[in-house]
VOVEXPA-893435 format. One record per residue: x, y, z of N, C-alpha, C in turn; residue number from 1. Coordinates in nm, 2 decimals. Layout:
n_u n_v n_w ca_u ca_v ca_w c_u c_v c_w i
X Y Z X Y Z X Y Z NUM
...
//
This chain:
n_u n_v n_w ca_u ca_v ca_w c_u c_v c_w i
-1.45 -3.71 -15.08 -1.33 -3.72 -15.17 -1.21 -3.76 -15.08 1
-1.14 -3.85 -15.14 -1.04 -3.89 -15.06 -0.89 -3.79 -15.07 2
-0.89 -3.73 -15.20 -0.82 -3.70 -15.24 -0.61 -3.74 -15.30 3
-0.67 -3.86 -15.29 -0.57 -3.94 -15.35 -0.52 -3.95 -15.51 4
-0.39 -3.98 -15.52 -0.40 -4.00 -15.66 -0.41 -4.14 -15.74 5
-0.48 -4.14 -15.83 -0.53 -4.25 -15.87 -0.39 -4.39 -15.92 6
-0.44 -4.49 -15.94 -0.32 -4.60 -15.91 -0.30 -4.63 -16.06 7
-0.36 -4.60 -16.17 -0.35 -4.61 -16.31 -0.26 -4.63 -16.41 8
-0.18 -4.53 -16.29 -0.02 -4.49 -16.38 0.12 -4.50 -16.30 9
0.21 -4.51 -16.33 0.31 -4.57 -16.23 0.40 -4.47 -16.20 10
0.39 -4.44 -16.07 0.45 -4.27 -16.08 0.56 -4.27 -16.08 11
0.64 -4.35 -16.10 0.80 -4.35 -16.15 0.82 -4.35 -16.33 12
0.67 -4.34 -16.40 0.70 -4.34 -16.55 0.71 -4.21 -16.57 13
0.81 -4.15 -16.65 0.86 -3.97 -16.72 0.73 -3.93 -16.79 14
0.65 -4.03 -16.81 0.56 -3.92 -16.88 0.43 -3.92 -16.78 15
0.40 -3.98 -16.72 0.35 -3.94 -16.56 0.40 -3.86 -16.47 16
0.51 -3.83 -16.46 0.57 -3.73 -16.39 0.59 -3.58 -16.47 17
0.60 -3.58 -16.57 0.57 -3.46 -16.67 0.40 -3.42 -16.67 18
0.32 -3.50 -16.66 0.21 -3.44 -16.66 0.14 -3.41 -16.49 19
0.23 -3.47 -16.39 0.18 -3.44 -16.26 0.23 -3.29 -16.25 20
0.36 -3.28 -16.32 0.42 -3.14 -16.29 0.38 -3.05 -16.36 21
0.30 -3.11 -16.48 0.27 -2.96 -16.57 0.10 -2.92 -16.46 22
0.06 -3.03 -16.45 -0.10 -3.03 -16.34 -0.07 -2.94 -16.21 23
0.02 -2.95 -16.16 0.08 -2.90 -16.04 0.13 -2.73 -16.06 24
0.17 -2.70 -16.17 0.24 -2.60 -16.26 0.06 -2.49 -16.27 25
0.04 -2.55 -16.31 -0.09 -2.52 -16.39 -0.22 -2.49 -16.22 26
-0.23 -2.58 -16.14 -0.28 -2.51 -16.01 -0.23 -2.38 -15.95 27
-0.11 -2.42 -15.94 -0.06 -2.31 -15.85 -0.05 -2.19 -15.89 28
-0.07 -2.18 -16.07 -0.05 -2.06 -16.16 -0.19 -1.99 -16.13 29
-0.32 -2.10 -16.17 -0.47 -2.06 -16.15 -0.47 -2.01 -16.03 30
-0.41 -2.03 -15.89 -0.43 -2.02 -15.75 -0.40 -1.86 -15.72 31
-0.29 -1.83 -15.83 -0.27 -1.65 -15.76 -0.37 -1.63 -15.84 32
-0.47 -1.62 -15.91 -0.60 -1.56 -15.99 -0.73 -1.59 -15.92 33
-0.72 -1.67 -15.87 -0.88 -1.68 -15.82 -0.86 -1.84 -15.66 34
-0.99 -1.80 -15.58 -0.97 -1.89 -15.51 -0.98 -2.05 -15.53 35
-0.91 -2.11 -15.48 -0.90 -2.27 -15.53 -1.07 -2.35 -15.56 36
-1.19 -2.28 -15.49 -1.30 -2.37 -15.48 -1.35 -2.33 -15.65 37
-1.30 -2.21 -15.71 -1.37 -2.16 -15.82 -1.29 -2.22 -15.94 38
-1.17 -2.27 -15.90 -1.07 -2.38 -16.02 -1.17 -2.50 -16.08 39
-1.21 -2.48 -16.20 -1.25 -2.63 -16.22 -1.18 -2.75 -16.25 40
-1.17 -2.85 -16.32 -1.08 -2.93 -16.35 -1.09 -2.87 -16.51 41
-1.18 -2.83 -16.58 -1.14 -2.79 -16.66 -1.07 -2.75 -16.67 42
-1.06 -2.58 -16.63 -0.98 -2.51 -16.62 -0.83 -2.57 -16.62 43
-0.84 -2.64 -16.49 -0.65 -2.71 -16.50 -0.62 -2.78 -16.59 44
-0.74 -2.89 -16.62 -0.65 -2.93 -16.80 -0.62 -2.84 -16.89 45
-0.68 -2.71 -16.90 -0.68 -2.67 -17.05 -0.56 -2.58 -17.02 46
-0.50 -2.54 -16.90 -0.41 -2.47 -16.85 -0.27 -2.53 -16.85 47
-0.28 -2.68 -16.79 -0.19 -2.77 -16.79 -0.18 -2.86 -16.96 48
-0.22 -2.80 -17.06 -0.25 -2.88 -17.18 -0.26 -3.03 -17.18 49
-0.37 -3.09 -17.10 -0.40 -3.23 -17.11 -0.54 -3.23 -17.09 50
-0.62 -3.35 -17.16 -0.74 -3.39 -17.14 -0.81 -3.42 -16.99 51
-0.94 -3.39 -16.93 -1.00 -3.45 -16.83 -0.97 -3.56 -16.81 52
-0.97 -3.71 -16.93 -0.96 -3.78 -16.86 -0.79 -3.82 -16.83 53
-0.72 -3.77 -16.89 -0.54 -3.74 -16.85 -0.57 -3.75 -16.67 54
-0.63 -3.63 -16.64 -0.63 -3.62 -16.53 -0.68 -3.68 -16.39 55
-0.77 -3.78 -16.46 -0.82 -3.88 -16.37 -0.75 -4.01 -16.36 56
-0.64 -4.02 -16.48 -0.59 -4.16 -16.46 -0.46 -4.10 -16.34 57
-0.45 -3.94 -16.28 -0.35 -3.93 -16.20 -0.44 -3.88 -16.07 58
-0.55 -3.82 -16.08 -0.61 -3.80 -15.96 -0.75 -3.80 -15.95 59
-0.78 -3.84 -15.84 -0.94 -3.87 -15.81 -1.01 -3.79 -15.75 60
-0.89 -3.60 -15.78 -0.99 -3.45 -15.71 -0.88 -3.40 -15.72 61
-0.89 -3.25 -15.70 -0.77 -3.13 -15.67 -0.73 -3.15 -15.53 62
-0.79 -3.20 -15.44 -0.74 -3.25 -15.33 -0.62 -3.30 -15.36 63
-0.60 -3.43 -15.39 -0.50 -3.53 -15.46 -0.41 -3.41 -15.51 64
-0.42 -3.34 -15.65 -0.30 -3.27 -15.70 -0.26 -3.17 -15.61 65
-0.35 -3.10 -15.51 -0.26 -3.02 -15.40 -0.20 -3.10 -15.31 66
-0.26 -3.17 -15.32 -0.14 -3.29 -15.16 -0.02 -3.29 -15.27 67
-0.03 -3.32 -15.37 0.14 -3.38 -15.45 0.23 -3.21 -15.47 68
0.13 -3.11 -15.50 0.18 -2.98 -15.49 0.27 -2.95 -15.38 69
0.21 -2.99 -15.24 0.26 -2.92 -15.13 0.43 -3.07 -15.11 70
0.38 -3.19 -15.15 0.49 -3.24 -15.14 0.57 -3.24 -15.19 71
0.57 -3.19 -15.38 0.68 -3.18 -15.41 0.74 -3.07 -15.34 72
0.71 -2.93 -15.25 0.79 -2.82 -15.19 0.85 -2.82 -15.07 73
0.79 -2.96 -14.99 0.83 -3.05 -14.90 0.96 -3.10 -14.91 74
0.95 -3.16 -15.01 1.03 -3.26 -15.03 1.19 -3.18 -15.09 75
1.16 -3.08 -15.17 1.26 -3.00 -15.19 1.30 -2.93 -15.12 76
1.27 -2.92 -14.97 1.27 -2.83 -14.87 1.39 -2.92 -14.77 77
1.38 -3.07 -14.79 1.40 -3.17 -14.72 1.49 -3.21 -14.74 78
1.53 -3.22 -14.90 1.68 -3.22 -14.98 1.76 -3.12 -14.96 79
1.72 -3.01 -14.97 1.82 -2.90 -14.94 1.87 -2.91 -14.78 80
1.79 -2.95 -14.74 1.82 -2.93 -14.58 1.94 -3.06 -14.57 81
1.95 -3.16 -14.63 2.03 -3.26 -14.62 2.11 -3.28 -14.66 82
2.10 -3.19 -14.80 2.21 -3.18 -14.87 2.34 -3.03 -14.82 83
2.28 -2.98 -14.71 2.35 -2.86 -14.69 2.46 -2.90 -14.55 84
2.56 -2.82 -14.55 2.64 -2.87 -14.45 2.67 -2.75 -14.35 85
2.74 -2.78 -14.28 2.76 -2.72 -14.14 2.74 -2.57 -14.17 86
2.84 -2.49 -14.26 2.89 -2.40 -14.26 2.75 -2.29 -14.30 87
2.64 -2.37 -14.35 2.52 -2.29 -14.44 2.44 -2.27 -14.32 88
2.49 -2.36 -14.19 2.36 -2.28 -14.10 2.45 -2.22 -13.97 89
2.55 -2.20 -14.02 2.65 -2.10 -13.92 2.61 -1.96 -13.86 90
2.56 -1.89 -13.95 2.53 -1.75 -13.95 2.38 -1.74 -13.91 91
2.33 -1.64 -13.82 2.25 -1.63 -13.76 2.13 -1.50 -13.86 92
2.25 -1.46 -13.94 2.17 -1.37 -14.00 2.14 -1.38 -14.17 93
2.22 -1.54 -14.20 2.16 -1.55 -14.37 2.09 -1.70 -14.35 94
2.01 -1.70 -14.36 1.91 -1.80 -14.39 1.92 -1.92 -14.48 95
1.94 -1.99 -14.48 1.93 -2.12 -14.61 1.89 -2.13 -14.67 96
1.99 -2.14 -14.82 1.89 -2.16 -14.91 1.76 -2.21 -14.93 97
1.76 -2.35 -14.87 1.62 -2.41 -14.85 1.51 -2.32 -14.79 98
1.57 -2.28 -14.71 1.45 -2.18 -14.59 1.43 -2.06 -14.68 99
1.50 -2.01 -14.78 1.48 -1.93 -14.86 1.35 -1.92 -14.99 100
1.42 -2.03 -15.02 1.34 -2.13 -15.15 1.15 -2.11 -15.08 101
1.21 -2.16 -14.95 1.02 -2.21 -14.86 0.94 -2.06 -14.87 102
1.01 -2.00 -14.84 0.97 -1.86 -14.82 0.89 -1.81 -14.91 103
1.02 -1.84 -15.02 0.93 -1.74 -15.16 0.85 -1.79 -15.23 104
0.88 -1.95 -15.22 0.72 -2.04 -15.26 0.62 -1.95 -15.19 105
0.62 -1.96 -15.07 0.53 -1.93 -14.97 0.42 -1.79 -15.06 106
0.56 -1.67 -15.07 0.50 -1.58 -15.10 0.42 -1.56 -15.26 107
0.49 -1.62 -15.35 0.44 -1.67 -15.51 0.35 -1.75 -15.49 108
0.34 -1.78 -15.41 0.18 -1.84 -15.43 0.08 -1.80 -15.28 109
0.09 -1.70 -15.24 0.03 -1.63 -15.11 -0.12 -1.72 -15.08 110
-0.20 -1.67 -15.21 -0.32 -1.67 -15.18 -0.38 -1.86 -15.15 111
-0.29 -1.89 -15.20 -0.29 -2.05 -15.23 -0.28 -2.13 -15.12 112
-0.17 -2.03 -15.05 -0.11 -2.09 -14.94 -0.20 -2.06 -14.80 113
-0.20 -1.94 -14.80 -0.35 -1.90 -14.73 -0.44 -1.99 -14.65 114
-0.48 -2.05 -14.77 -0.63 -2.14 -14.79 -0.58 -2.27 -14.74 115
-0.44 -2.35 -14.82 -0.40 -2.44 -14.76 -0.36 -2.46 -14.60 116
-0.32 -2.30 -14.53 -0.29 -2.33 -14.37 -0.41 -2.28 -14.28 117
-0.47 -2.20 -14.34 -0.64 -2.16 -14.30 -0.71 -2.28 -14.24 118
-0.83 -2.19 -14.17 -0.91 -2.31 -14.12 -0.97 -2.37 -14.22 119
-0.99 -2.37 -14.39 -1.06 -2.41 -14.45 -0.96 -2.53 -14.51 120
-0.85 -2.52 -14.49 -0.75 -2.59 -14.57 -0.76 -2.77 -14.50 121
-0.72 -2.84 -14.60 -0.79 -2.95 -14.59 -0.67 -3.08 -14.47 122
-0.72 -3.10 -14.38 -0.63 -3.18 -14.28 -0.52 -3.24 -14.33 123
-0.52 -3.31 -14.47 -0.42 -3.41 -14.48 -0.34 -3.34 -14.60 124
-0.34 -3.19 -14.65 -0.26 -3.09 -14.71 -0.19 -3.10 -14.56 125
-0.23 -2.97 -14.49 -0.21 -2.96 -14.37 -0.09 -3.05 -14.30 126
-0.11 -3.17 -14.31 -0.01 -3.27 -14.23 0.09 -3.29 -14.32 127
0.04 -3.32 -14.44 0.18 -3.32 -14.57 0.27 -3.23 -14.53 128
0.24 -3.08 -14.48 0.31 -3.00 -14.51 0.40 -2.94 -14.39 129
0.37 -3.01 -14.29 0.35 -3.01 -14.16 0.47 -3.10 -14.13 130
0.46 -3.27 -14.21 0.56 -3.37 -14.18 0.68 -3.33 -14.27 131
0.67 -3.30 -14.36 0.73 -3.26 -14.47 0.87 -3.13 -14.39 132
0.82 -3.05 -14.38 0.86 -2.91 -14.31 0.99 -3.01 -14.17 133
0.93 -3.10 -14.05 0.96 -3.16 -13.95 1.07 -3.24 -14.02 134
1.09 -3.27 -14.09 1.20 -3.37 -14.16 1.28 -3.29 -14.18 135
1.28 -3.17 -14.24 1.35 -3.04 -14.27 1.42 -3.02 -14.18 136
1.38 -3.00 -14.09 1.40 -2.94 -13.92 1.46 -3.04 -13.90 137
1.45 -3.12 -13.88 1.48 -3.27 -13.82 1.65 -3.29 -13.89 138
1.69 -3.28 -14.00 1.81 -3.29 -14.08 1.89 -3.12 -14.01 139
1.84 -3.03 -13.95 1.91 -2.91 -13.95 1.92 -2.92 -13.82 140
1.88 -2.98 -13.73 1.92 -2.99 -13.55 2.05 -3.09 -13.62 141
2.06 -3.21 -13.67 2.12 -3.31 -13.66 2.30 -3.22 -13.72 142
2.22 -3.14 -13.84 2.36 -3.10 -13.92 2.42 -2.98 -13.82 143
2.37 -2.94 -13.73 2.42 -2.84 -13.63 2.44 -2.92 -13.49 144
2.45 -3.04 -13.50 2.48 -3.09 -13.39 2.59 -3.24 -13.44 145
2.67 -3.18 -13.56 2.74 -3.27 -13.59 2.83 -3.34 -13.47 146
2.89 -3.23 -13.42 2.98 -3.23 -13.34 2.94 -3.30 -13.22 147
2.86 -3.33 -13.14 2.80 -3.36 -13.04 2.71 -3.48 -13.03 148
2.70 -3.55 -12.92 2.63 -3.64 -12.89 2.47 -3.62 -12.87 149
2.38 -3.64 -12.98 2.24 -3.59 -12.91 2.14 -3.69 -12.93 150
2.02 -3.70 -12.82 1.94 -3.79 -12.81 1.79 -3.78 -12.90 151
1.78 -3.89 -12.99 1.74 -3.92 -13.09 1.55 -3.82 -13.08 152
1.52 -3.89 -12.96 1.39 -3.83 -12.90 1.36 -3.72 -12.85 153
1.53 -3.64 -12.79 1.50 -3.51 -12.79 1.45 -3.43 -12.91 154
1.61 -3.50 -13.03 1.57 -3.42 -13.13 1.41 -3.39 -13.19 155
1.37 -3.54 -13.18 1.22 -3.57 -13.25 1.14 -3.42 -13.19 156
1.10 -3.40 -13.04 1.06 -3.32 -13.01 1.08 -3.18 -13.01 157
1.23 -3.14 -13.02 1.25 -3.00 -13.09 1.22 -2.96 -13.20 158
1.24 -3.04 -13.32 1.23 -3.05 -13.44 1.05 -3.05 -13.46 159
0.92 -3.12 -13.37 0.79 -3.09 -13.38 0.78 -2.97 -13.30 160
0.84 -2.93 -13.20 0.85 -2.77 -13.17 0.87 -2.68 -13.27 161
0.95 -2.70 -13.31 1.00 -2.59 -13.40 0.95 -2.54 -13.54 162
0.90 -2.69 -13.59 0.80 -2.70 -13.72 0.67 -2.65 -13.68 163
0.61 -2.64 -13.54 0.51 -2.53 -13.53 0.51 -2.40 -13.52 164
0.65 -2.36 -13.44 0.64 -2.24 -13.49 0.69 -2.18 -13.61 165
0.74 -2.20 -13.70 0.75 -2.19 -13.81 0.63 -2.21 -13.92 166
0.56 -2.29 -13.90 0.43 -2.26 -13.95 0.35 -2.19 -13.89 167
0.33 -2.17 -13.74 0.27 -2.03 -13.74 0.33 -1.87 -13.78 168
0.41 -1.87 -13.78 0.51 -1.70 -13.84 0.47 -1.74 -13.99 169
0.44 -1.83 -14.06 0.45 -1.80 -14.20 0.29 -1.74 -14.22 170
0.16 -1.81 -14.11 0.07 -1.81 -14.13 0.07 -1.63 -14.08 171
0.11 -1.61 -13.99 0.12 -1.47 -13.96 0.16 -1.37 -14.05 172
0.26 -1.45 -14.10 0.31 -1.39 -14.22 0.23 -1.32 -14.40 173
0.18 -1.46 -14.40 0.07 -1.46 -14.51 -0.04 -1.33 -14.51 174
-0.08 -1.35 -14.33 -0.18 -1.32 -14.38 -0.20 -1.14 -14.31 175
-0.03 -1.09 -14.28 -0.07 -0.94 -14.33 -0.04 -0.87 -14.46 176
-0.09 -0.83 -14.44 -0.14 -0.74 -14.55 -0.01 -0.68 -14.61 177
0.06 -0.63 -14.53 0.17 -0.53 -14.55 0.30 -0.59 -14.51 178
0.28 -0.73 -14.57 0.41 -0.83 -14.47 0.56 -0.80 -14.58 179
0.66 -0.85 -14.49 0.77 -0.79 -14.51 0.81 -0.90 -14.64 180
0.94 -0.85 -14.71 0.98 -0.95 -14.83 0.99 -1.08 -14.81 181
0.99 -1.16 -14.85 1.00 -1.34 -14.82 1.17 -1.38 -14.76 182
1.26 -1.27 -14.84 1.42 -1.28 -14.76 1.41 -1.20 -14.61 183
1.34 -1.15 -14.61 1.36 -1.10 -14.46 1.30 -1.16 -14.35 184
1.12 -1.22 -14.40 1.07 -1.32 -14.30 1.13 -1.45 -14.27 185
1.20 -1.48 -14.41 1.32 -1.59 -14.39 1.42 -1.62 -14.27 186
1.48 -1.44 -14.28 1.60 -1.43 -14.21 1.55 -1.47 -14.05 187
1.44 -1.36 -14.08 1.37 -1.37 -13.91 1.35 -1.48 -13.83 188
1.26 -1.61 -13.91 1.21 -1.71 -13.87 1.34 -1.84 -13.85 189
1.46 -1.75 -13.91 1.56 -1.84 -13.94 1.63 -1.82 -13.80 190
1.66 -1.70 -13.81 1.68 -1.64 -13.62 1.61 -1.69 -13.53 191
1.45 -1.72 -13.52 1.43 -1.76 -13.42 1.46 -1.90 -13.42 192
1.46 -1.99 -13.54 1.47 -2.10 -13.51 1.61 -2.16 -13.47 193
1.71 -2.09 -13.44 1.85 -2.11 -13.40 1.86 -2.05 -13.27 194
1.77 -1.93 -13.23 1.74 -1.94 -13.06 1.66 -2.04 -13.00 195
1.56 -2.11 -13.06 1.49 -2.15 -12.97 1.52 -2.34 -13.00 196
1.61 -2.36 -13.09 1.68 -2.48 -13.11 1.77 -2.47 -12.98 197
1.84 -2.36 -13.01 2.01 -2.34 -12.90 1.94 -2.36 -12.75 198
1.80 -2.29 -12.71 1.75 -2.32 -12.59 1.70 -2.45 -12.53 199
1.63 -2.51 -12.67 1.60 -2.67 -12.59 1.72 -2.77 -12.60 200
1.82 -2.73 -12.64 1.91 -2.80 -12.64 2.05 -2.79 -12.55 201
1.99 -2.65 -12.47 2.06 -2.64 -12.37 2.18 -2.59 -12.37 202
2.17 -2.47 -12.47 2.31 -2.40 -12.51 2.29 -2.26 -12.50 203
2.22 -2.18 -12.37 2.17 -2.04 -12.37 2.29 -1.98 -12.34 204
2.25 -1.87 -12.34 2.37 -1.79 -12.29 2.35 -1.74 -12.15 205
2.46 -1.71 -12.08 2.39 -1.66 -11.89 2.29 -1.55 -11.90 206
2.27 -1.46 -12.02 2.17 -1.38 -12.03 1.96 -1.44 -12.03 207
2.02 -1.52 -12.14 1.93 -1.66 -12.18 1.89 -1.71 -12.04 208
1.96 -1.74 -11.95 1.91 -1.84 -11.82 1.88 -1.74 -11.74 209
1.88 -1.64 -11.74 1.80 -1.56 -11.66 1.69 -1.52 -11.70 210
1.63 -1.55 -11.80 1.49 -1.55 -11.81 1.40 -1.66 -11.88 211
1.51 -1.78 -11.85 1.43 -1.89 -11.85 1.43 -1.93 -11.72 212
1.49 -1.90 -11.62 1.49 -1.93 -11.49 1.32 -1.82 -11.45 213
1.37 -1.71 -11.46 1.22 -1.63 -11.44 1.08 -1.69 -11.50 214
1.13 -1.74 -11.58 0.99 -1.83 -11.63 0.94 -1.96 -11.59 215
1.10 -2.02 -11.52 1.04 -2.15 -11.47 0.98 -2.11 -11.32 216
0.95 -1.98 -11.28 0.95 -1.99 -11.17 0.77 -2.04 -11.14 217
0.73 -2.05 -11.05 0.52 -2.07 -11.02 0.51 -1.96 -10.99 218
0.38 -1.94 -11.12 0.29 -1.82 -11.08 0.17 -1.82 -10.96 219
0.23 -1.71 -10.90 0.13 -1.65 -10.78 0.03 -1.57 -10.78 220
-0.07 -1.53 -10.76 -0.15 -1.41 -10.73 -0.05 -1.29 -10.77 221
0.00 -1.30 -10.64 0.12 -1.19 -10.66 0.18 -1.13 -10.77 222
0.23 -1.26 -10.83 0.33 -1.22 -10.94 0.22 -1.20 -11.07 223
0.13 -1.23 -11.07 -0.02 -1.18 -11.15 -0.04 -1.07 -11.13 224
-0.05 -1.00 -11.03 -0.06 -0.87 -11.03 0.07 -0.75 -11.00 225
0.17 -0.81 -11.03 0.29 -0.77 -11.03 0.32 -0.63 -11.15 226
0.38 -0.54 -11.13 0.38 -0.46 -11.25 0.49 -0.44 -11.23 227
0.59 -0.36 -11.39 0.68 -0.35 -11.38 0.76 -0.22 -11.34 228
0.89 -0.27 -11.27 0.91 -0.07 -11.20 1.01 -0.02 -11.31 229
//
C-alpha cells in the first residue's frame, strides 16, 4: 500500500475538501474506540456519511487518510507558529497557543497517536509529522531571533534537534499511564525547548556554562568511576 491519496479529485475542489475532512473527522473519532488495524473502511464511510466508493476517488488505504490527518495538525501547528509574534514566545512559563493546540490534539486522540509514533506506526506518518512539527520549530527560533543575526544552517540544525526532542517527551508522554494534563506537558516541553534553543544558540547563563563546560570535558576511567561527594 502506498498509501497515497488518489489523483481523481482536485484537492483544491470544496467538496473534496469537505469530504477529506469529514473522512479525517470520522478516523480520529473511530481511533479513541478501538485500534486503527480493527477500523474498516466501512466503518469510516458509514461514520463519515459517504459511500466506499466516495472514498477511493480520495484514497488508495487509511494509510493515505492518516498521512492527510497528521498533516492537516501539522500544518496548523505551522501557521500558528508563523502567524504568532515575538511577544507569544516571551514567557518561559505559558506556552503557545500552537504548542497548546499540539498537545491536546495529542491527548484527544491518545490512543491514535500512540500507534502513529510507536514502532508499528507507519514511516512516512512518522516523517509527515516529524517535517511538519521542524517547520514549526523552524518559524519559532527565527521569530525569537528577530532581533539578531542568525545563520540559516545553524537554525536548520537546532530546529531538527529540537523537533526530536519534542517528539520524544510527547511519546513519553503518551505513553504513561498517569501522564500529566496536555497544558502542563505543554508548558514543560515548552520550557525545555527555550533552554535548549537558548543553549545551541549560545545564550546560557554563567550558571549554564558551567555545566556545559563539565560536559565538554573527555571522559576518563577516572571520571567513570568518579562518585559524588
Amino acid at each position: 500500500m502506498q498509501g497515497n491519496a488518489t489523483a481523481h479529485v482536485r484537492p483544491s475542489d470544496p467538496r473534496a475538501i469537505r469530504t477529506r475532512t469529514k473522512l479525517m473527522a470520522a478516523l480520529v473519532d473511530l481511533a479513541t474506540r478501538k485500534d486503527l488495524d480493527e477500523i474498516s473502511i466501512g466503518e469510516l464511510t458509514a461514520a463519515a456519511g459517504v459511500n466506499r466508493a466516495t472514498f477511493y476517488l480520495h484514497y488508495s488505504d487509511k494509510e493515505g487518510l492518516l498521512l492527510d490527518a497528521v498533516r492537516a495538525l501539522t500544518d496548523e501547528i505551522s501557521v500558528g507558529a508563523a502567524a504568532a509574534s515575538g511577544k507569544d514566545f516571551a514567557d518561559p512559563d505559558r506556552a503557545p497557543l500552537h504548542t497548546l493546540a499540539f498537545f491536546a490534539e495529542l491527548d484527544r486522540s491518545a490512543a491514535l497517536y500512540r500507534r502513529v509514533l510507536g514502532p508499528a506506526g507507519s514511516p512516512a506518518v512518522q516523517a509527515s509529522l516529524h517535517d511538519g512539527l521542524r517547520r514549526a520549530i523552524t518559524d519559532e527560533i527565527m521569530h525569537r531571533s528577530a532581533d539578531r543575526t542568525i545563520d540559516e544552517r545553524s537554525t536548520e540544525r537546532s530546529a531538527a534537534f529540537l523537533t526530536g526532542g519534542v517528539i520524544a517527551a510527547a511519546i513519553a508522554w503518551l505513553d504513561d499511564d498517569k501522564r500529566a494534563p496536555a497544558t502542563a506537558e505543554a508548558a514543560a516541553v515548552w520550557r525545555m525547548v527555550l533552554a535548549s534553543s537558548a543553549a545551541l544558540q549560545g545564550q546560557t547563563t554563567p550558571g549554564d556554562r558551567q555545566h556545559v563546560t563539565a560536559l565538554d570535558q573527555p571522559i576518563t576511567p577516572r571520571s567513570l568511576n568518579a562518585r559524588p561527594t
